[in-house]
PyMOL CGO cylinders between C-alpha atoms (Angstrom):
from pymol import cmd
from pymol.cgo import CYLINDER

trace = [
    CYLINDER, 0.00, 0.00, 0.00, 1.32, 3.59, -0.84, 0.3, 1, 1, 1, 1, 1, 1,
    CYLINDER, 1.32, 3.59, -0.84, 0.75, 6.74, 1.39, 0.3, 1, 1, 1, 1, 1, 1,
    CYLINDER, 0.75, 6.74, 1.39, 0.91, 10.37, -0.21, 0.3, 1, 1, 1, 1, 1, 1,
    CYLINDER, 0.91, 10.37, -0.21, 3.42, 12.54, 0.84, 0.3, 1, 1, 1, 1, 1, 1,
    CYLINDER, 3.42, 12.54, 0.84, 3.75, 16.45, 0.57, 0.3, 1, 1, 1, 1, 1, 1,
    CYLINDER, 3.75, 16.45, 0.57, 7.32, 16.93, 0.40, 0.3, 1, 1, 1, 1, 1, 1,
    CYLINDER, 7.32, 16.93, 0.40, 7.42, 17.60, -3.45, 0.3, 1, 1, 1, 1, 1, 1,
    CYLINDER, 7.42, 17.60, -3.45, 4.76, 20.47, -1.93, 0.3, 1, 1, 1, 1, 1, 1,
    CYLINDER, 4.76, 20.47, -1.93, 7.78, 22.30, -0.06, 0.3, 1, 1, 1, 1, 1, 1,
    CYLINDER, 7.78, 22.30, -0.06, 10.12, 21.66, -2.64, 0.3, 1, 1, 1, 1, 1, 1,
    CYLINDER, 10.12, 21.66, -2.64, 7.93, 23.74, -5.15, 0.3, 1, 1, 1, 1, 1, 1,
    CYLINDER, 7.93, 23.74, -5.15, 7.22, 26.24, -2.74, 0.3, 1, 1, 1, 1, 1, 1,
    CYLINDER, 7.22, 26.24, -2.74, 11.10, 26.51, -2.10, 0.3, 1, 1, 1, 1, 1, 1,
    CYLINDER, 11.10, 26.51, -2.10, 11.74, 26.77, -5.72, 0.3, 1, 1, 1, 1, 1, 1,
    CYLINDER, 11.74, 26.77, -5.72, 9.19, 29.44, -6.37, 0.3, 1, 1, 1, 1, 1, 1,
    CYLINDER, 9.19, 29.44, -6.37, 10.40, 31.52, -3.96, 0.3, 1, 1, 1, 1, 1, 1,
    CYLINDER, 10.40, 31.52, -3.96, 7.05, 31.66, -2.09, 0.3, 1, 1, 1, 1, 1, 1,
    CYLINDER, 7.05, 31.66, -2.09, 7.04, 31.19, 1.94, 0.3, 1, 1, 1, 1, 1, 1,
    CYLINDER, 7.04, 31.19, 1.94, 4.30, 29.24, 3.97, 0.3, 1, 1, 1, 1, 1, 1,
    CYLINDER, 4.30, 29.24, 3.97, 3.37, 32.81, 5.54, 0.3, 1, 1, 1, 1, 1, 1,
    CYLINDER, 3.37, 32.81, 5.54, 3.31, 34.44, 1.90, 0.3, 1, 1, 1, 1, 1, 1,
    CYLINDER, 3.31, 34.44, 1.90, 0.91, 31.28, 0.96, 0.3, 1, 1, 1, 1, 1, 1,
    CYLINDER, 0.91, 31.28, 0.96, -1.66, 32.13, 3.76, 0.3, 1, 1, 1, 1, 1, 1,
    CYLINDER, -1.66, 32.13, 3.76, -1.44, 35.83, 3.88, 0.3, 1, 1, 1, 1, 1, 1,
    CYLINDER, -1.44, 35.83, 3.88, -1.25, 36.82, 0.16, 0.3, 1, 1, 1, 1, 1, 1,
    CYLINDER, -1.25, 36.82, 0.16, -3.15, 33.38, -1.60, 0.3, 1, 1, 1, 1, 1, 1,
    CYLINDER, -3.15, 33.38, -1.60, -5.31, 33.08, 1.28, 0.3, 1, 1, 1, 1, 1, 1,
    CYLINDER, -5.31, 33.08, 1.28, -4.46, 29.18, 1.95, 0.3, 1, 1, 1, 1, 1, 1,
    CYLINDER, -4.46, 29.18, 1.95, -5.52, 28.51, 5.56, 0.3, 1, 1, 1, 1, 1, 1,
    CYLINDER, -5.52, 28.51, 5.56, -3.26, 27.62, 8.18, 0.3, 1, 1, 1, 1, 1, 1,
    CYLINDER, -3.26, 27.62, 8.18, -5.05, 24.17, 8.94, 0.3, 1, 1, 1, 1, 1, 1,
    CYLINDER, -5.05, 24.17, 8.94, -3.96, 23.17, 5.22, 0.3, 1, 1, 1, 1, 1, 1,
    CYLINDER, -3.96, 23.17, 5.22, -0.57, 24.04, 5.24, 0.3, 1, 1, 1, 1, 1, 1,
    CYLINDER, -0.57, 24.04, 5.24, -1.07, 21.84, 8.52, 0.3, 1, 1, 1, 1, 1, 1,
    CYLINDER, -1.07, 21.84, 8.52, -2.16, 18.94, 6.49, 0.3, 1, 1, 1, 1, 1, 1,
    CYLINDER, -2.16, 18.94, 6.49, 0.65, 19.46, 4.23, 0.3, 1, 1, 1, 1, 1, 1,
    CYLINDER, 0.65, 19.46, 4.23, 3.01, 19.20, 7.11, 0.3, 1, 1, 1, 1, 1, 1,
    CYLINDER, 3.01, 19.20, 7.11, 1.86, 16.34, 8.46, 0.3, 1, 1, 1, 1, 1, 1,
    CYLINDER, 1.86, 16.34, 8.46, 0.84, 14.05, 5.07, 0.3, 1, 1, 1, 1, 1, 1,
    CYLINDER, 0.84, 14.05, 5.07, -2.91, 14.46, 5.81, 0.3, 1, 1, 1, 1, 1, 1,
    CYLINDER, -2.91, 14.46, 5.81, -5.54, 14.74, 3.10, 0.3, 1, 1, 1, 1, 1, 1,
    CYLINDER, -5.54, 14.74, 3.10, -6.59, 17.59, 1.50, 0.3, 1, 1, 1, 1, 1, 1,
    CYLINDER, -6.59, 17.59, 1.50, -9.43, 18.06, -1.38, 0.3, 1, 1, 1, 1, 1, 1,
    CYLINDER, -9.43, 18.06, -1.38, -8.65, 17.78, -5.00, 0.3, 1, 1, 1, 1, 1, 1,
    CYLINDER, -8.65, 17.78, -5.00, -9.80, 21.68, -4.79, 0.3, 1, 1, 1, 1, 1, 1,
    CYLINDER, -9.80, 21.68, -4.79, -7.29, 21.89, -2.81, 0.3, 1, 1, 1, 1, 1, 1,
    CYLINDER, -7.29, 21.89, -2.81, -4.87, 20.86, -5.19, 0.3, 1, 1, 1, 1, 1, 1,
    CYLINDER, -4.87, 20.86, -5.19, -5.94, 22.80, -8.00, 0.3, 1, 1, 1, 1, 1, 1,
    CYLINDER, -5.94, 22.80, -8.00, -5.54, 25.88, -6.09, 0.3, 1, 1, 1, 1, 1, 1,
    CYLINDER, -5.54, 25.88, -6.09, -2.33, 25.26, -5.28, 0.3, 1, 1, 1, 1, 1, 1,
    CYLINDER, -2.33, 25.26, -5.28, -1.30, 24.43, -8.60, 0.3, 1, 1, 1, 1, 1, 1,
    CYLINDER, -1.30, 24.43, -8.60, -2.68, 27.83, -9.78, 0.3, 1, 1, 1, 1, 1, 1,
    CYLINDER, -2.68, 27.83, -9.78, -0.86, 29.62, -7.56, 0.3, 1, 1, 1, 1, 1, 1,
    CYLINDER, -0.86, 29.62, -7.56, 2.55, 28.21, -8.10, 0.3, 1, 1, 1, 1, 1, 1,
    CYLINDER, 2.55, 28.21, -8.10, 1.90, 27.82, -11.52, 0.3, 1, 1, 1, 1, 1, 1,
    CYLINDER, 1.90, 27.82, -11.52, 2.36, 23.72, -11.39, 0.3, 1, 1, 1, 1, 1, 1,
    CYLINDER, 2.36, 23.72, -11.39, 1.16, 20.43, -11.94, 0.3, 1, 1, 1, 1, 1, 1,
    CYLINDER, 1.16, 20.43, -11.94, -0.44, 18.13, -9.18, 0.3, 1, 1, 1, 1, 1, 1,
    CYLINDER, -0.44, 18.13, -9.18, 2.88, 15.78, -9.53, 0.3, 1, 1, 1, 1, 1, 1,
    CYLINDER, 2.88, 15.78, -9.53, 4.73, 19.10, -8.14, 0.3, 1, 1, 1, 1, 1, 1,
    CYLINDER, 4.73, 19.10, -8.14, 2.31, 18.53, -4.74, 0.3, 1, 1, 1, 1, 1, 1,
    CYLINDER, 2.31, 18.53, -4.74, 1.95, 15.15, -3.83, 0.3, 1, 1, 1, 1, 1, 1,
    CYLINDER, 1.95, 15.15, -3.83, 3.57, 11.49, -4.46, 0.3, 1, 1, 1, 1, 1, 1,
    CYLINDER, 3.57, 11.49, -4.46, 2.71, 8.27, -3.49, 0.3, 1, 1, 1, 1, 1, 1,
    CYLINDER, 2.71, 8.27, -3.49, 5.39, 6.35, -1.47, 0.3, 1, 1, 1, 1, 1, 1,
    CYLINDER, 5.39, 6.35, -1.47, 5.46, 3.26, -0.75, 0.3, 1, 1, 1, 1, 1, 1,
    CYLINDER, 5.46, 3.26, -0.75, 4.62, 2.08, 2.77, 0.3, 1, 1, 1, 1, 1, 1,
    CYLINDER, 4.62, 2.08, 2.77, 7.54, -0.07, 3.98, 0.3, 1, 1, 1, 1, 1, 1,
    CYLINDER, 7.54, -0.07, 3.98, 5.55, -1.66, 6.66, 0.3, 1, 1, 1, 1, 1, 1,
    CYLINDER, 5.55, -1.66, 6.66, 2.85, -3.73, 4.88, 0.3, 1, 1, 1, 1, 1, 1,
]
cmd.load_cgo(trace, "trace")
């Protein structure tokens, strides 16, 4: 079984230049999703579009599946 992880999330963001506080205050992304993001929690497909829009992306540049080493 996989499990999505965020971490090509904060790589874009990185890359773009845009900080998590930028993200909430400027794009209006609430705190509780950059939450999510942090800790590998769902978030909508909605979600993800939004994101993409603003950092001008594709969902790949968001979220992978890894593989779960425990099952």
């Amino acid at each position: 079984m996989s499990i999505i992880s965020y971490k090509p999330f904060f790589n874009t963001l990185k890359q773009k230049g845009i900080s998590q506080y930028k993200l909430e205050t400027e794009y209006g992304v609430s705190k509780g999703t950059v939450d999510n993001l942090h800790h590998n929690r769902g978030i909508t497909l909605s979600t993800v579009e939004k994101l993409c829009k603003i950092l001008d992306c594709v969902p790949c540049d968001i979220f992978e599946f890894v593989k779960n080493e425990k099952e």
